[in-house]
C-alpha positions in Angstrom: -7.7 -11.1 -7.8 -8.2 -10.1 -4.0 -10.9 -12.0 -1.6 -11.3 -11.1 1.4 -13.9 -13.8 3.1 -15.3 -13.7 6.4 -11.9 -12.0 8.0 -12.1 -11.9 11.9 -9.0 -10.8 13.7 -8.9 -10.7 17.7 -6.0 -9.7 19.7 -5.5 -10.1 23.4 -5.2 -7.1 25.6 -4.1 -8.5 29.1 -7.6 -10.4 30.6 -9.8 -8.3 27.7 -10.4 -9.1 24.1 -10.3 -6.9 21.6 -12.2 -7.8 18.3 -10.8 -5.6 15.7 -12.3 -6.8 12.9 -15.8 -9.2 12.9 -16.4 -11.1 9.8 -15.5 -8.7 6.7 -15.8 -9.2 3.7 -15.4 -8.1 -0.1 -13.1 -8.3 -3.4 -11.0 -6.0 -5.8 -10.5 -7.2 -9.3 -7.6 -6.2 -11.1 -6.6 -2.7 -11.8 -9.3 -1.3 -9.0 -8.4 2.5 -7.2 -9.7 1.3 -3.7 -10.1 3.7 -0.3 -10.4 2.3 2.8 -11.5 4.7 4.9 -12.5 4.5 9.2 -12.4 6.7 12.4 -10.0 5.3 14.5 -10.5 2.0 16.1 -12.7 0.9 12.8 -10.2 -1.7 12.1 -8.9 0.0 8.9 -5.2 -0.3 9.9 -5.5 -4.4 11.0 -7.1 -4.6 7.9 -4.1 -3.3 6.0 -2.1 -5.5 7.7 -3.8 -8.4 6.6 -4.1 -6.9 3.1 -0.3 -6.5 3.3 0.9 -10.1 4.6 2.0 -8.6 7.9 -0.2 -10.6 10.0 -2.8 -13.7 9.6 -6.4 -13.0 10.6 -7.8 -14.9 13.7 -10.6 -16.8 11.2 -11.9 -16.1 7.8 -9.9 -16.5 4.2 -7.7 -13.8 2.3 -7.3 -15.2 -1.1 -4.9 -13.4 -3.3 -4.0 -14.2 -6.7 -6.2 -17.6 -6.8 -3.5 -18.6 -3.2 -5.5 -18.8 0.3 -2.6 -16.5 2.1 -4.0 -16.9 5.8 -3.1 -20.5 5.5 0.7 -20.2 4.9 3.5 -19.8 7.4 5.8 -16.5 7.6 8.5 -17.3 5.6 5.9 -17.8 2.9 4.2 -14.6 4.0 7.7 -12.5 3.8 8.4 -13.7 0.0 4.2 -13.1 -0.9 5.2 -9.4 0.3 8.5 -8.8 -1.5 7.1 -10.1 -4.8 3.2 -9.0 -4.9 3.0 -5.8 -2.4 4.2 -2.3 -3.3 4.2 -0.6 0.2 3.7 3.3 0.7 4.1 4.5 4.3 3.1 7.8 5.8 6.5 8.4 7.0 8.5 6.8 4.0 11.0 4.6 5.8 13.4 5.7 3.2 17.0 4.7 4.1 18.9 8.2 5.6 22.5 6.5 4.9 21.9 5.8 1.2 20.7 7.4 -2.1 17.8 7.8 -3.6 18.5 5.1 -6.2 19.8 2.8 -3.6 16.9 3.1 -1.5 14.7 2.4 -4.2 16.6 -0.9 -5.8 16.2 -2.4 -2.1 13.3 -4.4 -2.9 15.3 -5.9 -6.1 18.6 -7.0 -4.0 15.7 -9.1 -2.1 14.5 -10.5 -4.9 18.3 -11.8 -6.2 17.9 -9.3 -9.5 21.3 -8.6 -10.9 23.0 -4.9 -10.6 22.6 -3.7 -14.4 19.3 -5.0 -14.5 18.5 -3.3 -10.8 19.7 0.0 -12.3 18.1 0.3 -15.2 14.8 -1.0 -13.4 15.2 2.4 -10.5 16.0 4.6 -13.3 12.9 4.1 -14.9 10.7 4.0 -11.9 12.3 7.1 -10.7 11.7 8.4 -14.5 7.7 8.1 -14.0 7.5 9.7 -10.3 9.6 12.7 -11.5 12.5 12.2 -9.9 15.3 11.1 -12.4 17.2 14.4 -11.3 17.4 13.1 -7.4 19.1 9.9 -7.8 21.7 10.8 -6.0 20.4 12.8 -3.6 19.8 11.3 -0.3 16.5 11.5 1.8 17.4 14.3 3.8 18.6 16.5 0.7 14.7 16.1 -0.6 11.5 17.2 0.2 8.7 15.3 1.6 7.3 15.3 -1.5 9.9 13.8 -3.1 10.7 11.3 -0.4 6.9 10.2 -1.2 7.8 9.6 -4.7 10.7 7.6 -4.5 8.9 5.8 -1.9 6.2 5.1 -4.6 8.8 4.1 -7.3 10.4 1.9 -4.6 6.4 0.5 -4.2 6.7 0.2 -8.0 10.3 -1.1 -8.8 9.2 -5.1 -8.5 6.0 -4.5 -11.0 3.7 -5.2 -8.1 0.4 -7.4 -7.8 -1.1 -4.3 -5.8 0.2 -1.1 -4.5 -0.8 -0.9 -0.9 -0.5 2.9 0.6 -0.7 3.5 4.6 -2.1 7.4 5.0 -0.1 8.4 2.0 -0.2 12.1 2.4 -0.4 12.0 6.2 2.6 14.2 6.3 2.8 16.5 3.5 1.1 19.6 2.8 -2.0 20.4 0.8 -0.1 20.8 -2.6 1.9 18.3 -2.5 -0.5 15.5 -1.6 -2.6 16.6 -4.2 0.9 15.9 -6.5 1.4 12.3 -5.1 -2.5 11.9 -5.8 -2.1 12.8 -8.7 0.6 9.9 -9.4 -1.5 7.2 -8.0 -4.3 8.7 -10.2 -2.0 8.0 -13.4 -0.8 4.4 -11.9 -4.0 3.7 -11.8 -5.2 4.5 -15.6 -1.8 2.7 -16.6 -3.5 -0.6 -14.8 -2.4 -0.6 -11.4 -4.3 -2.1 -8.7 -4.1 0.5 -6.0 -5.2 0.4 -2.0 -5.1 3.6 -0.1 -5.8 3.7 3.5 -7.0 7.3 4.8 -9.1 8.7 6.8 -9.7 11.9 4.9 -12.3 11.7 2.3 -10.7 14.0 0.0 -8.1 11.8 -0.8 -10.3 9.0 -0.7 -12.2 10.4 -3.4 -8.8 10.1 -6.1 -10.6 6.2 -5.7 -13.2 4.7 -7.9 -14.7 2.8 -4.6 -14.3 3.7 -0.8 -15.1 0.9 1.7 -15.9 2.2 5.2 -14.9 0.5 8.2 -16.6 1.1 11.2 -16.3 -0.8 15.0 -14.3 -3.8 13.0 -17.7 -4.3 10.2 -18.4 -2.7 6.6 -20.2 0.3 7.1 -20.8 0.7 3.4 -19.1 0.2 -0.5 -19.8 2.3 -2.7 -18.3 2.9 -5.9 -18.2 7.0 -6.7 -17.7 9.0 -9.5 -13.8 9.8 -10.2 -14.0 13.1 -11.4 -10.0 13.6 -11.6 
């Protein structure tokens, strides 16, 4: 579903080069729990970017879906994201102004899906994160817990090709990344093909494979036992 072939991405730091990532490689079928895990500098957040259709690589392929996505422009790139990529950010990037269920419909007003049908679409999504009590509640009346999970359902809401999650518990406490863990865990046995990028092993292991990044190359893939 997702090939990744060869990926090189270089940026230009004033005179110096920078070569963030150096010919990687690998796929995730459908329905795969992957962690991509890295110190910093390993080239796990360029990475994500690519993943993500936020930037194209310097050389290399990034076939998802059976479509070669380095090779289109960004208009193409922007629709590929609305339709086929679920984001979760470490800080949310929930809308203050607006409720719950109108932060979480945003992705469907992009895609041209009618009000009713938007409606019923966040209430169920909000339904299977455990927040159908909050949809009126805006982000500052809810914990960060809870801004995480409508921040999933809003991920959710546009039945995804993959969920893609940036350091998903970067900002919550113990319990309550174990919680949104926990929901990822159950999108996953439901048949969700899930991303995480972390760098703490502990929530890496909620995957079924952890690829480690290190100085822009694949350290190592390994798939693990899930014991959750």
């Amino acid at each position: 579903m997702l090939e990744i072939k060869k990926i090189t991405k270089v940026y230009k730091m004033g005179e110096v080069l920078v070569n963030a990532l150096r010919g990687v490689s690998f796929h995730i079928d459908k329905g795969q729990f992957v962690a991509i895990m890295g110190p910093s500098g390993s080239g796990k957040s360029t990475l994500m970017h690519i993943i993500g259709c936020l930037d194209h690589p310097s050389e290399g392929s990034f076939i998802m879906d059976g479509e070669d996505i380095s090779k289109v422009n960004d208009n193409k790139l922007a629709e590929i994201r609305n339709k086929k990529i679920g984001f979760v950010f470490q800080q949310f990037n929930l809308l203050n102004r607006v409720n719950i269920l109108n932060n979480v419909e945003v992705p469907l007003i992009y895609a041209g899906v009618n009000s009713k049908k938007r409606k019923n679409l966040v209430k169920q999504v909000l339904e299977n994160v455990g927040l159908s009590n909050r949809l009126k509640h805006r982000p500052n009346e809810i914990s960060g817990g809870e801004k995480q999970r409508a921040a999933i359902a809003r991920a959710l809401v546009n039945n995804p090709l993959i969920i893609l999650a940036d350091e998903p518990t970067g900002n919550l406490d113990t319990k309550n990344g174990e919680e949104i863990m926990k929901i990822f865990h159950k999108l996953h046995q439901e048949g969700h093909t899930i991303i995480v990028v972390t760098h703490e092993l502990e929530i890496a292991k909620y995957a079924q494979r952890i690829i480690h990044l290190r100085d822009g190359l694949i350290e190592n893939d390994e798939v693990i036992e899930n014991v959750f």
